[in-house]
N, C-alpha and C positions, 0 to 999 in steps of 0.2 A: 504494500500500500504506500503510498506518496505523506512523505511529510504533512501530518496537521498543518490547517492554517486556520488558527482562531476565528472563533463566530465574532462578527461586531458587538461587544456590548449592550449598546443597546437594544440588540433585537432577539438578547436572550430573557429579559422580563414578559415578552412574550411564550417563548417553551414554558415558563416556569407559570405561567398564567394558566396555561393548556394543561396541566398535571396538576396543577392547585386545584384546579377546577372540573377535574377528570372530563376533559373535552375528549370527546369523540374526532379525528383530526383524517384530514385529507393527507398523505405523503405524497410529497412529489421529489424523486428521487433526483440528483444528475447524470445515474445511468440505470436502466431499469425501469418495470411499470410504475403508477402513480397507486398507492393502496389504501383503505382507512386501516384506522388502528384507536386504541385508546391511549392517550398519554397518560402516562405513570408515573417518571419523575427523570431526573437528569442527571449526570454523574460526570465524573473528571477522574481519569485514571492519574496514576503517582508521573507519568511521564506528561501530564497537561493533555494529552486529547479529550475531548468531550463528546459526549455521549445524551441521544433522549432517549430513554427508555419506552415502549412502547408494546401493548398486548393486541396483537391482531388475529387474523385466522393463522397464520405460522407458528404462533406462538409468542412468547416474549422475546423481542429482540433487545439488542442496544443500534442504535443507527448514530453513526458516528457523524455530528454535525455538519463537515463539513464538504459532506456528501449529499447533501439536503438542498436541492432545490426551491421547494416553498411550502409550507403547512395552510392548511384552511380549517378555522373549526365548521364543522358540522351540525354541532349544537344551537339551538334554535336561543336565541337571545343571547350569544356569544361577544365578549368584547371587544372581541378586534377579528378582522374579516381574513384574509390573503395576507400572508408575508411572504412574501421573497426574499429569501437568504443567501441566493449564491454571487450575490453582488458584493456583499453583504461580511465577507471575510478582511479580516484583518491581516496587514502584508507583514511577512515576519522580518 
């Protein structure tokens, strides 16, 4: 796998909003189909990669951020609509 590149900041109070809130969420990968899943919660392994955690029909994954394309919640009266994340990384 290619070097992490940091999620922007600011558009991780959104993940964290989506597993606060156990949002039902759209994936939209940058390689691979687009899936739902449940968020669950988020994690940072000891070497800094970050991680959403996520229960879908696969099962539980970890989806490594910066492989993420754009989340959508699904949930009907949801805070925040589309984010697009792959713009969205931080240059290391």
């Amino acid at each position: 796998m290619n070097a992490y590149q940091p999620l922007n900041c600011d558009l991780h109070d959104y993940l964290e909003i989506a597993c606060m809130h156990g949002y039902r969420v759209l994936i939209e990968l940058l390689e691979g189909p687009s899936f739902e899943a449940l968020a669950l919660t988020t994690r940072t392994t000891a070497s800094k990669e970050e991680f959403l955690v996520v229960q879908g029909e696969a099962g539980q994954q970890d989806l490594r951020l910066d492989r993420l394309q754009a989340i959508t919640p699904l949930n009907a009266g949801a805070s925040f609509g589309r984010i697009v994340l792959a713009d969205s990384y931080c240059a290391s």
